[in-house]
C-alpha positions as a Markdown table, in Angstrom:
| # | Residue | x | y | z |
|---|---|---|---|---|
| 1 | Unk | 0.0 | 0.0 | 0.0 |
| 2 | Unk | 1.3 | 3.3 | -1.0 |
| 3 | Unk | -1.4 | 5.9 | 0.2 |
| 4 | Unk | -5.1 | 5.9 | 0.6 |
| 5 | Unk | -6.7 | 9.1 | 1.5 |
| 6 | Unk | -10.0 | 9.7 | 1.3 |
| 7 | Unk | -12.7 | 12.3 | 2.8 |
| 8 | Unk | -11.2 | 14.9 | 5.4 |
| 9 | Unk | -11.2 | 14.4 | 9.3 |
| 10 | Unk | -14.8 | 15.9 | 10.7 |
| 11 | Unk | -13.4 | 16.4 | 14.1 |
| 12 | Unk | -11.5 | 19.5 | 13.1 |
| 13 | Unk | -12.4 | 22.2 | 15.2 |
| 14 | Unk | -9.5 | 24.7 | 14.3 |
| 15 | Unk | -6.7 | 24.7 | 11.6 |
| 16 | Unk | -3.2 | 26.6 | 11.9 |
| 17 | Unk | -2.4 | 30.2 | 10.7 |
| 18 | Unk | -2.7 | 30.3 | 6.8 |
| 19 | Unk | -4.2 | 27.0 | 6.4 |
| 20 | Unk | -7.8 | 26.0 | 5.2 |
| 21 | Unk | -9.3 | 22.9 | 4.1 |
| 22 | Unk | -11.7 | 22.6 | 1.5 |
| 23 | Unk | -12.8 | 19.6 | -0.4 |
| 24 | Unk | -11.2 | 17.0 | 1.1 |
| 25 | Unk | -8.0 | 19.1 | 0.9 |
| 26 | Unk | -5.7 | 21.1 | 2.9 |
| 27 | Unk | -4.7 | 24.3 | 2.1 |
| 28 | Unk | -0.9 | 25.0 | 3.3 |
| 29 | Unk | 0.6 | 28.9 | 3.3 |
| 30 | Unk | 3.1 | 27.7 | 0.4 |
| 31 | Unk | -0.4 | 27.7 | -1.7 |
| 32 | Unk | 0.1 | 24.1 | -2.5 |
| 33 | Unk | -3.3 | 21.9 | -2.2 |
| 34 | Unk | -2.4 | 18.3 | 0.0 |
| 35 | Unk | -5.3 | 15.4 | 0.2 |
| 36 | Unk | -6.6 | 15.5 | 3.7 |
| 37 | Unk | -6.0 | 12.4 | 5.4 |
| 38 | Unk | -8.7 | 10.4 | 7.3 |
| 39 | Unk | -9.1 | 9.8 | 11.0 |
| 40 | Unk | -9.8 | 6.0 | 11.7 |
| 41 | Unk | -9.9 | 6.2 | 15.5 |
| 42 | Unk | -8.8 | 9.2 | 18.5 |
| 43 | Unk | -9.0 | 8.3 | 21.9 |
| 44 | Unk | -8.4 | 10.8 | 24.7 |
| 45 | Unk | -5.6 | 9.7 | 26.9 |
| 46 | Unk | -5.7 | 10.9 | 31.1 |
| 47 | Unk | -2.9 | 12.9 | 30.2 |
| 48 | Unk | 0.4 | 13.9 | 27.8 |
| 49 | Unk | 2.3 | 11.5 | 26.3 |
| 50 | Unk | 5.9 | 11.6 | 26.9 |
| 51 | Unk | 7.1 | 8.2 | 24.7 |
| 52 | Unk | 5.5 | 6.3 | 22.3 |
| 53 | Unk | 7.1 | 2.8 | 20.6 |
| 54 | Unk | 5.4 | 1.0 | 17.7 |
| 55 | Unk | 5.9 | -3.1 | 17.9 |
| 56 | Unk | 8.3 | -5.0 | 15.6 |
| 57 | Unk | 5.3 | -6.1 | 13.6 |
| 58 | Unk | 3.8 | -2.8 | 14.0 |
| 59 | Unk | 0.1 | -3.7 | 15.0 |
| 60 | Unk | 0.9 | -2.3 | 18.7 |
| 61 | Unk | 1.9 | 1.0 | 19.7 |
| 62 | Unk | 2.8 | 2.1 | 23.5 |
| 63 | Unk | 2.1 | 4.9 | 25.0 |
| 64 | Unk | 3.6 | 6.3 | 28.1 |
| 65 | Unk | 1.9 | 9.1 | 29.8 |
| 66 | Unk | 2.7 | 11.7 | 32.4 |
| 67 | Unk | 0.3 | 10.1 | 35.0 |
| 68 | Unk | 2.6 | 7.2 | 34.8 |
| 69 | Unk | 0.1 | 5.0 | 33.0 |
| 70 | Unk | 1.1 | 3.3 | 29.7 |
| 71 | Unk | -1.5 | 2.7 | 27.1 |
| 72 | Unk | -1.2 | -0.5 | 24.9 |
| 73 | Unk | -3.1 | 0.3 | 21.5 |
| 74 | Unk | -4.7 | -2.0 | 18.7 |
| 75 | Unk | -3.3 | -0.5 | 15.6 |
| 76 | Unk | -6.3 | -1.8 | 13.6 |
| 77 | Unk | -8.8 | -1.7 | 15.7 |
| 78 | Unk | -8.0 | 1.2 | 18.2 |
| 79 | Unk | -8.5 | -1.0 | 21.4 |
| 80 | Unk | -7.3 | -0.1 | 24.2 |
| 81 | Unk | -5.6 | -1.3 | 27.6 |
| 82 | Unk | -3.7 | 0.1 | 30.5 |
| 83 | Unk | -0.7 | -1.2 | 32.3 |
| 84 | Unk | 0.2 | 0.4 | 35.6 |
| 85 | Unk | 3.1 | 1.9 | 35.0 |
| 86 | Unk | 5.4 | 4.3 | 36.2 |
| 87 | Unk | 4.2 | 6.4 | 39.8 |
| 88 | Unk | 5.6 | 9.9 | 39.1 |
| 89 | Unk | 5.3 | 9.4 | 35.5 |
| 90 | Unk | 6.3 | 7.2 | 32.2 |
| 91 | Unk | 9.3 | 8.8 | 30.7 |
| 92 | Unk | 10.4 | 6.0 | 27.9 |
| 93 | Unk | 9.3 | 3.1 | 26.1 |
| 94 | Unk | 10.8 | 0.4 | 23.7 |
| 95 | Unk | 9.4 | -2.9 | 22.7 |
| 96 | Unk | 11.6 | -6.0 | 22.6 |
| 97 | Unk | 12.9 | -7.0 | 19.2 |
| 98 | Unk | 10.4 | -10.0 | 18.8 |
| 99 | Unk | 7.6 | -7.7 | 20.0 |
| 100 | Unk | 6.3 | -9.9 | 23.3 |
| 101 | Unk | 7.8 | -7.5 | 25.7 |
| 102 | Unk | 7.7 | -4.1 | 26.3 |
| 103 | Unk | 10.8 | -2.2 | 28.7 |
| 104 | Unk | 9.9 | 1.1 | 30.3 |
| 105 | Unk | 11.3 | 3.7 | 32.7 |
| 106 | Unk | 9.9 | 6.2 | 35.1 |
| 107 | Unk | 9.9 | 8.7 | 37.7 |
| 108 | Unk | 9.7 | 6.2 | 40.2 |
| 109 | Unk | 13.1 | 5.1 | 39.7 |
| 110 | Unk | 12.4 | 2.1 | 37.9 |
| 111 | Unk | 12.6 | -0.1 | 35.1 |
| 112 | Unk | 9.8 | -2.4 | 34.0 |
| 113 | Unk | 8.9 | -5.3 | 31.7 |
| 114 | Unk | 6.1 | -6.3 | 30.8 |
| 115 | Unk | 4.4 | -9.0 | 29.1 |
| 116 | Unk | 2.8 | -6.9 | 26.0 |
| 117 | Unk | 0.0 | -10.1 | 25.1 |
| 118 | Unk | -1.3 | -10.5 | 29.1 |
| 119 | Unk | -0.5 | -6.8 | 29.4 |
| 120 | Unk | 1.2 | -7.8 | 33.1 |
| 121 | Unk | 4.3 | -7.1 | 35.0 |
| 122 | Unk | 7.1 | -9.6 | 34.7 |
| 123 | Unk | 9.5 | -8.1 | 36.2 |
| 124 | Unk | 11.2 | -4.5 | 38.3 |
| 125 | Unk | 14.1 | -3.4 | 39.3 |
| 126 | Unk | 14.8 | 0.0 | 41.2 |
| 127 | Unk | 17.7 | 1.6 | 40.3 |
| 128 | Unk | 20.2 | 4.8 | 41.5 |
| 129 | Unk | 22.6 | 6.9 | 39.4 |
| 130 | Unk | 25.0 | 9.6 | 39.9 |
| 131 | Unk | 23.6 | 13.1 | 38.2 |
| 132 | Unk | 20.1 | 12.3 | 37.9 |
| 133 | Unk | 16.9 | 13.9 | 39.3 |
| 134 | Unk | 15.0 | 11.9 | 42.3 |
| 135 | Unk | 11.9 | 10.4 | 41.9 |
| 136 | Unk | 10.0 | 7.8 | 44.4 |
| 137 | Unk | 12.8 | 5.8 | 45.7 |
| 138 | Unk | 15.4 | 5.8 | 42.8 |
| 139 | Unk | 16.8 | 8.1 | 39.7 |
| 140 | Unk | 14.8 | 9.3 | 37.0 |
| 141 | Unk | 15.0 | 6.5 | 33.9 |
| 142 | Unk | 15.3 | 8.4 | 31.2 |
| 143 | Unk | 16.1 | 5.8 | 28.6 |
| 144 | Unk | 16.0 | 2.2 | 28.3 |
| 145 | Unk | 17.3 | -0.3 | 25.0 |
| 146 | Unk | 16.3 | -3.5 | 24.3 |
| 147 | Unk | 19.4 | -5.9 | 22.4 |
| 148 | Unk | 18.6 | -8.1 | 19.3 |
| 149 | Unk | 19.3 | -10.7 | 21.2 |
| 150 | Unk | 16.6 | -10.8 | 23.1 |
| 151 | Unk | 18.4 | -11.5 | 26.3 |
| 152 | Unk | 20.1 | -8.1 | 27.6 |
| 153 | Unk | 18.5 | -4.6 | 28.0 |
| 154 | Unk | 20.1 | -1.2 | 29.1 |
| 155 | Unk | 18.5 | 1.9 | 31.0 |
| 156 | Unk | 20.0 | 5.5 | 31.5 |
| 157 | Unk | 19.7 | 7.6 | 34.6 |
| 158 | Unk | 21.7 | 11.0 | 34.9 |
| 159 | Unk | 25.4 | 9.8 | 34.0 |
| 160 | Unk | 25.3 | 5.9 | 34.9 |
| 161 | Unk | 24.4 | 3.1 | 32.5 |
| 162 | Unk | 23.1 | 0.0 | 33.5 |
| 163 | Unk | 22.8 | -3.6 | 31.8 |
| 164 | Unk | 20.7 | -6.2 | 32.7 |
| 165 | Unk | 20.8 | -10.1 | 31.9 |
| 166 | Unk | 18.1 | -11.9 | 31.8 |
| 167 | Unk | 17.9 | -15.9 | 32.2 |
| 168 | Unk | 16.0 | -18.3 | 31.0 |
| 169 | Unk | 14.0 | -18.3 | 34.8 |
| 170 | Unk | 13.6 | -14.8 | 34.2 |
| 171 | Unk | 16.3 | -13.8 | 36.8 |
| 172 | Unk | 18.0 | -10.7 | 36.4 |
| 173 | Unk | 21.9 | -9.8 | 36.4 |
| 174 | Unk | 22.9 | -6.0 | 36.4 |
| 175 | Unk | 26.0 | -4.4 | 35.7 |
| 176 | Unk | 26.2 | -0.2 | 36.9 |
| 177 | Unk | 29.0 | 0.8 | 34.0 |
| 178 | Unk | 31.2 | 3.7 | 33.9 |
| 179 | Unk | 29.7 | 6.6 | 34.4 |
| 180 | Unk | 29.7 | 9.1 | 31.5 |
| 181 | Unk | 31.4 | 12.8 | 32.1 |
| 182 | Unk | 27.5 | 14.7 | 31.8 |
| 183 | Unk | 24.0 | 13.2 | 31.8 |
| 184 | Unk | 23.0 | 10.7 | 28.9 |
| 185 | Unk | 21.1 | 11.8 | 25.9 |
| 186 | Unk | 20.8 | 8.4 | 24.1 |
| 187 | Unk | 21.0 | 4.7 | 24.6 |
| 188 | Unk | 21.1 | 2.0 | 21.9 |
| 189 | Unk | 22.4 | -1.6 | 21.2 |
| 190 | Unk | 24.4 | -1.7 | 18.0 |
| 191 | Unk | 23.7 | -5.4 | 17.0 |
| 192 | Unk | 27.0 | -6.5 | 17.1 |
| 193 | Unk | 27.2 | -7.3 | 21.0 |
| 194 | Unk | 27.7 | -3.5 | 22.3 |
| 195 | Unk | 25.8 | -1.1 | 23.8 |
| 196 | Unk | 26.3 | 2.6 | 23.5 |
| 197 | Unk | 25.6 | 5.8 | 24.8 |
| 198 | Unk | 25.9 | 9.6 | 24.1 |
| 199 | Unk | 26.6 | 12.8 | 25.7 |
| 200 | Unk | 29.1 | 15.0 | 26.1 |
| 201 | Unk | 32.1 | 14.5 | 24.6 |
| 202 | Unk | 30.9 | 11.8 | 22.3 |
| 203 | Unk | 29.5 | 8.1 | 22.1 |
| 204 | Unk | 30.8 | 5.8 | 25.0 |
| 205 | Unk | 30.5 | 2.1 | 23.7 |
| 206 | Unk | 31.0 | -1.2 | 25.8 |
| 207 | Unk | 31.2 | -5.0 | 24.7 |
| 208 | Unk | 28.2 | -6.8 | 26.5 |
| 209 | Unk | 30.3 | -9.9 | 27.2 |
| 210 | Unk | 33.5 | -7.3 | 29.1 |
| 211 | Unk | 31.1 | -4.7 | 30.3 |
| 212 | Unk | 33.8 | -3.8 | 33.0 |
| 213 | Unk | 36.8 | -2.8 | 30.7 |
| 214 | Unk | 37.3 | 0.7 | 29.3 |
| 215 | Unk | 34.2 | 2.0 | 27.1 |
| 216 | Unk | 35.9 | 3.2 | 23.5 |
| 217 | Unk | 34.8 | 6.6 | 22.4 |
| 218 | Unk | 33.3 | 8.1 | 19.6 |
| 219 | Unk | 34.6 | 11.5 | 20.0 |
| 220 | Unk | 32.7 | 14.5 | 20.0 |
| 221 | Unk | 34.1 | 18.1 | 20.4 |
| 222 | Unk | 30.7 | 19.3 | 22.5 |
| 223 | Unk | 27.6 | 18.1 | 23.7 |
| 224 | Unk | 25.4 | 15.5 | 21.7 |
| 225 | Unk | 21.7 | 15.5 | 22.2 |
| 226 | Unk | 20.3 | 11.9 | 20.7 |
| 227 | Unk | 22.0 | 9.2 | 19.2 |
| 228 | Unk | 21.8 | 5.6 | 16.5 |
| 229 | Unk | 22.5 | 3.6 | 14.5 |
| 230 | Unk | 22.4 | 2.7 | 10.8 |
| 231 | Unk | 20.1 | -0.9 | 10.3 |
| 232 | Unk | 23.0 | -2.5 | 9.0 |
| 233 | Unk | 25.5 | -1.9 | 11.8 |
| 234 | Unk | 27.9 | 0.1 | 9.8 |
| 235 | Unk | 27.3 | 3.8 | 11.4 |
| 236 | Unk | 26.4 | 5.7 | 14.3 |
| 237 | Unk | 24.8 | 9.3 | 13.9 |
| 238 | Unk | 24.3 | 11.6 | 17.1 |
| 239 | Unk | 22.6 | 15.1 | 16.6 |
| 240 | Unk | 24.3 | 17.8 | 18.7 |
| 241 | Unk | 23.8 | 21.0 | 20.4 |
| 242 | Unk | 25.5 | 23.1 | 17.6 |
| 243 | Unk | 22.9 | 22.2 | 15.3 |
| 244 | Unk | 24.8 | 19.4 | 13.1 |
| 245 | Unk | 24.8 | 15.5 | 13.3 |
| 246 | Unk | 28.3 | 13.9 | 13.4 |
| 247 | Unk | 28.1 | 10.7 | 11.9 |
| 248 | Unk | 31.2 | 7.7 | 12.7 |
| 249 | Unk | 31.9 | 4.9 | 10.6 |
| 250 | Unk | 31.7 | 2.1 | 13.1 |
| 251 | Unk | 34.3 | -0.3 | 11.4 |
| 252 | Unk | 36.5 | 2.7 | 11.7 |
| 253 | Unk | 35.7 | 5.3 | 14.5 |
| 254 | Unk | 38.3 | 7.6 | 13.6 |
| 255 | Unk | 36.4 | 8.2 | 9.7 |
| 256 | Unk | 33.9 | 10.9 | 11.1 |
| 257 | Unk | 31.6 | 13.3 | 9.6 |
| 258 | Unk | 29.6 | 16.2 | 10.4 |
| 259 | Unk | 26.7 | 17.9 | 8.5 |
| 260 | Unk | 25.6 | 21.4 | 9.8 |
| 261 | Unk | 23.6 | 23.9 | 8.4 |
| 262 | Unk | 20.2 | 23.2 | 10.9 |
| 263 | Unk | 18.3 | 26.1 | 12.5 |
| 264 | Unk | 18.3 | 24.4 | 15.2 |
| 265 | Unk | 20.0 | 21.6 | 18.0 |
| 266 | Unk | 18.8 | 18.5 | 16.8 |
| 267 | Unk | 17.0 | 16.3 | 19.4 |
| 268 | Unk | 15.1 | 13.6 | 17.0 |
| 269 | Unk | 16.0 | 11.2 | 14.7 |
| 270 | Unk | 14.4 | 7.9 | 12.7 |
| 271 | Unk | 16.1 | 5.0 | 9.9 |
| 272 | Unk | 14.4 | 3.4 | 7.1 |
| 273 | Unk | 15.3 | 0.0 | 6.2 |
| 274 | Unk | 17.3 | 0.9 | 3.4 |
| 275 | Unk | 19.6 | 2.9 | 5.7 |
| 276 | Unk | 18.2 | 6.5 | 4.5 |
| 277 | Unk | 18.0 | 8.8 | 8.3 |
| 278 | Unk | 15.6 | 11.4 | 9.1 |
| 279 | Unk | 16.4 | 14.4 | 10.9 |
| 280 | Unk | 14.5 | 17.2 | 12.9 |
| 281 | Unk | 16.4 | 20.5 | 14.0 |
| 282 | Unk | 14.6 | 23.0 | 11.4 |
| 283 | Unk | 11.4 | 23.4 | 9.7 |
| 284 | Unk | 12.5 | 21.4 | 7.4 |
| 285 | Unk | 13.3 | 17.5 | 7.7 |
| 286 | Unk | 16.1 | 16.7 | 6.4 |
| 287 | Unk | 17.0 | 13.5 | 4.9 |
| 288 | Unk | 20.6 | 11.4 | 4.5 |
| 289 | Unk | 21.0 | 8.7 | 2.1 |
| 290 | Unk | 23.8 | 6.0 | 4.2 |
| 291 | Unk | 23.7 | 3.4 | 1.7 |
| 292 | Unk | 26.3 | 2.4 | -0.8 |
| 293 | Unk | 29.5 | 4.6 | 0.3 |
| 294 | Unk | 27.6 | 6.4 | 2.7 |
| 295 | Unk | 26.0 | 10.4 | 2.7 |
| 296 | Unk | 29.5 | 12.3 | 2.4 |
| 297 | Unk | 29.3 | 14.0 | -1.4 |
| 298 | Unk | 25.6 | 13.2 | -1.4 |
| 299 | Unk | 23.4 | 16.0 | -1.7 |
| 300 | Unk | 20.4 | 15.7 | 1.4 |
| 301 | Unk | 16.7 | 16.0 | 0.7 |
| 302 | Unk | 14.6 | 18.6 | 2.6 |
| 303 | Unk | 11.3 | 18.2 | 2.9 |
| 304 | Unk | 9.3 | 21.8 | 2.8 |
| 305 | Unk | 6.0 | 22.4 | 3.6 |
| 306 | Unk | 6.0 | 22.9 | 7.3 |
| 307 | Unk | 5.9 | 27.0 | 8.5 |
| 308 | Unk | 7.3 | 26.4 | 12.2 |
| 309 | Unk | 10.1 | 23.9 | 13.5 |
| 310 | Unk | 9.3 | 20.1 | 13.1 |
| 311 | Unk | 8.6 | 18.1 | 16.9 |
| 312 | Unk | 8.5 | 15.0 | 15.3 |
| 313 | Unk | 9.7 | 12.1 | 12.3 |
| 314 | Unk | 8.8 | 9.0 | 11.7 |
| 315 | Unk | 9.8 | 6.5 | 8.6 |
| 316 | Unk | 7.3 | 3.9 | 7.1 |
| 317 | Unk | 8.5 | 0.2 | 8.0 |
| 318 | Unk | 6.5 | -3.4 | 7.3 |
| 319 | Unk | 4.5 | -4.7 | 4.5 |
| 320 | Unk | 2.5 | -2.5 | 3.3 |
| 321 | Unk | 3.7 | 0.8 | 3.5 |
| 322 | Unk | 7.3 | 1.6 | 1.2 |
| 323 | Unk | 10.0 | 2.5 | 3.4 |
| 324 | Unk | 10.3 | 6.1 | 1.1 |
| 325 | Unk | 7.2 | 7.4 | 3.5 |
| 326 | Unk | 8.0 | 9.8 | 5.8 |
| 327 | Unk | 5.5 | 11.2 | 8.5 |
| 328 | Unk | 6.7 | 14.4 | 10.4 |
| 329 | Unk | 4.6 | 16.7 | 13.0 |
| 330 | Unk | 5.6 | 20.3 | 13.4 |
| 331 | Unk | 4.8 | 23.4 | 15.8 |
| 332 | Unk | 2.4 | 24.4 | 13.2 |
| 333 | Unk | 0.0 | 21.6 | 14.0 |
| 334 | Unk | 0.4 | 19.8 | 11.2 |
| 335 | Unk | 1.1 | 16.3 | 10.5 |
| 336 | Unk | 2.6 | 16.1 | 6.9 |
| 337 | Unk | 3.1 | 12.8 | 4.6 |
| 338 | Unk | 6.1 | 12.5 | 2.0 |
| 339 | Unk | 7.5 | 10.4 | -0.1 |
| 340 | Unk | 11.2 | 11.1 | -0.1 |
| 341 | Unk | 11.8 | 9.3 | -3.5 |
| 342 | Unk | 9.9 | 12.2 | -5.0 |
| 343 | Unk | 12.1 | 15.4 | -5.6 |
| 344 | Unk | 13.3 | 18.4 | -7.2 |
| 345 | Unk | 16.6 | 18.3 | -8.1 |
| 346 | Unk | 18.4 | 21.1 | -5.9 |
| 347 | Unk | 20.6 | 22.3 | -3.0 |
| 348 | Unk | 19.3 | 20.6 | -1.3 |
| 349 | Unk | 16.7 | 18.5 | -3.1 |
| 350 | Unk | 13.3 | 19.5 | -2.6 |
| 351 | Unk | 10.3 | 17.3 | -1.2 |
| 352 | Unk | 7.1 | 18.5 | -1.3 |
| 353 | Unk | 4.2 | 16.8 | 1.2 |
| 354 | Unk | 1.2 | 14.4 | -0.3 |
| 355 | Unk | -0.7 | 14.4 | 2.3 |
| 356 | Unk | -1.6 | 16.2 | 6.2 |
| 357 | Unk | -3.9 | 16.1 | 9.2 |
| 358 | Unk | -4.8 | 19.3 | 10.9 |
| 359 | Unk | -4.5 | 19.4 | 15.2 |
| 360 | Unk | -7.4 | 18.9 | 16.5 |
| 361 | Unk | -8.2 | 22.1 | 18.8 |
| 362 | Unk | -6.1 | 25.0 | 18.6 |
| 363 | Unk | -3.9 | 24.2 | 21.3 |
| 364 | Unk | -2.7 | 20.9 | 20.1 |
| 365 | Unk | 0.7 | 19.9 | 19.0 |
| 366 | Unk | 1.9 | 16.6 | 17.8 |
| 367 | Unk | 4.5 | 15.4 | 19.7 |
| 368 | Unk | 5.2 | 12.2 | 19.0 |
| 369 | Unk | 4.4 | 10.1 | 15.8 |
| 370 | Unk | 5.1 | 6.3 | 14.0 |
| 371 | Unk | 4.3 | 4.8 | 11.3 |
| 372 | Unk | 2.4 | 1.7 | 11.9 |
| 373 | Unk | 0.8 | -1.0 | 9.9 |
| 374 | Unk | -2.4 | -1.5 | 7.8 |
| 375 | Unk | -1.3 | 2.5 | 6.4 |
| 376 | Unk | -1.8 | 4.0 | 10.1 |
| 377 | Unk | -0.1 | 7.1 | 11.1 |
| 378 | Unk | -0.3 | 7.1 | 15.1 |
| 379 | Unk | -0.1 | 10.7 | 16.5 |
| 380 | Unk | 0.0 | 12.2 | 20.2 |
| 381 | Unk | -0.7 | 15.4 | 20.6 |
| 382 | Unk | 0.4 | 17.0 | 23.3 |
| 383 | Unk | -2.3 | 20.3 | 24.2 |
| 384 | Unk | -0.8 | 23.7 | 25.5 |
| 385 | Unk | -3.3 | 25.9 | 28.2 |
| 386 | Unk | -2.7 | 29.4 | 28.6 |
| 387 | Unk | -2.2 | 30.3 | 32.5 |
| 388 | Unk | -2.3 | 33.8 | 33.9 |
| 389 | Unk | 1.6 | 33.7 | 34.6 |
| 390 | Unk | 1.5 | 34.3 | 30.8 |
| 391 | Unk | 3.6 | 30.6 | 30.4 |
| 392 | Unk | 2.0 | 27.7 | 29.1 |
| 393 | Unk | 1.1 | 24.5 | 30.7 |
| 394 | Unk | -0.2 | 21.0 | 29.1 |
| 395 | Unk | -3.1 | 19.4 | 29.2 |
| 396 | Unk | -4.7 | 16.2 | 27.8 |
| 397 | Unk | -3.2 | 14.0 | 25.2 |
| 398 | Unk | -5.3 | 12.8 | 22.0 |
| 399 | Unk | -3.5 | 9.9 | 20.1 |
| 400 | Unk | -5.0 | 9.8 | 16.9 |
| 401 | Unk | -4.7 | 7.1 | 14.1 |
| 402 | Unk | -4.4 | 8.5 | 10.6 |
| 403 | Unk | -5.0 | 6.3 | 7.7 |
| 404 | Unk | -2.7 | 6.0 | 4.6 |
């Protein structure tokens, strides 16, 4: 399935500035006409969503809230069921790479997994780190990776890094590892056996199987704000605070890259599986071909139709959607579809959106988005209430399915 759009969303009950829909279409400031895309199910969540995690398969997405609930979601059919979650709040989620469990973190200082088809608890474990915030009895878990494998997962909390084993019985092992010179910013297994994490000064990366010995290091002049790596194995990407990405060569750290030229830090990040990356940190995405030699000499794709800096990016992934789909949400309340196959030849090339969906009430901004199965965009918007201070505060979450 490419893209199936049909009549326009009916629950729209304001659109951004500049934009107007009409005829099943959307109206964007550029002038250009996009096909409105067609709401297949909304449900109103007790409160923001913080992290959401589609399933390898894709038919499940997680949700974790602010309350510290985390919703479990039918792709197809929209049902939905609560886990318990996270006391203080749910701050990241990531299924397991055959999709049966799902590994959270929270306020509470813990980290969770559950058992995605009973929707149960299998197992807890409270952890501390140095240079994290306090919540309930432990540190803040920021992040948390599951490995291919199946058997080891990692969590991040200020500085430390933790791994756990997992036996057969269910039993875990953990392993505190060294702790990094600032507070982590991303955490991800690299399929080969190591885990690694970023933050200033560059990529820390152990060996699973000598966790203990000196991490290498990706170097990094400054502070990095996310981090990844390609499908295949061969590079790692980290966005940074001086609004770049600097991209290593894994078979040969010391072959590194960086591509500037952003508006702004970027903090967000997705891959294809044909190694092509996705990049916020303008109002533009920006898009990085890594296959063959890899993106140096290569001229990027932006994608322009967004008025306001993008919060969100998501590839397509699975059967029935081509990997060249791109979703992105912006600060402009709209959710915008591309296929980055599609350009005008330029510096750099030039994308141009298919397809959108309009916020839902005028405070609404999507803040987190996937790409799921059966052509369903998931979207969680995250709504924005004026208080007298004259700040802003949030309110109640919508996550909204979209179809292709």
């Amino acid at each position: 399935m490419f893209c199936r759009v049909t009549k326009a969303c009916e629950h729209h009950t304001n659109v951004s500035e500049g934009v107007s829909i009409e005829d099943s279409k959307i109206l964007l400031p550029s002038g250009q006409n996009i096909l409105s895309l067609t709401q297949k199910w909304c449900h109103l969540l007790p409160d923001c969503v913080d992290s959401l995690a589609v399933s390898p398969s894709r038919e499940v997405v997680a949700a974790g809230c602010e309350n510290g609930q985390i919703a479990l979601l039918q792709v197809k059919s929209g049902q939905k069921s609560i886990l318990g979650g996270h006391p203080g709040g749910v701050l990241c989620v990531q299924f397991s790479h055959c999709g049966e469990l799902l590994l959270t973190g929270g306020q509470d200082g813990r980290v969770r997994l559950w058992d995605v088809k009973e929707a149960r608890e299998i197992v807890s474990h409270l952890i501390e780190g140095v240079g994290a915030a306090r919540g309930g009895e432990g540190s803040w878990v920021e992040h948390v990776a599951c490995a291919p494998e199946g058997v080891h997962f990692a969590a991040a909390v200020g500085q430390s890094v933790f791994v756990f084993g997992r036996s057969s019985t269910g039993e875990l092992t953990v392993s505190m590892l060294e702790e990094l010179p600032s507070a982590v910013t991303g955490l991800a297994f690299l399929g080969d056996g190591k885990v690694a994490a970023s933050g200033y000064l560059g990529v820390h990366v152990w060996n699973v199987t000598s966790l203990q010995d000196k991490p290498t290091l990706l170097p990094y002049r400054g502070s990095l704000t996310c981090f990844s790596s390609s499908p295949d194995g061969r590079w790692a990407v980290a966005g940074s605070q001086e609004a770049s990405i600097r991209i290593w060569l894994l078979s040969n750290p010391s072959y590194a890259l960086e591509m500037g030229g952003y508006g702004y830090k970027v903090t967000e990040m997705d891959w294809n599986d044909q190694n092509t990356l996705v990049t916020n940190g303008a109002a533009e995405p920006i898009v990085w071909d890594f296959s063959g030699a890899g993106p140096a000499g290569t001229t990027p794709v932006g994608c322009f139709g967004h008025s306001k800096s993008v919060t969100t990016i998501a590839f397509g992934r699975g059967g029935d959607v081509s990997p060249s789909i791109l979703v992105s949400g912006s600060r402009d309340q709209l959710v915008l579809l591309w296929d980055v196959s599609q350009f005008e030849p330029g510096a750099p090339h030039r994308c141009r959106p298919l397809a959108g969906a309009i916020a839902p009430s005028a405070r609404a901004i999507p803040n987190k988005v996937v790409c799921a199965a059966h052509g369903i965009v998931m979207v969680a918007y995250n709504y924005e209430a004026e208080v007298l201070a004259g700040g802003r505060i949030k309110g109640l979450c919508a996550t909204i399915g979209t179809q292709l």
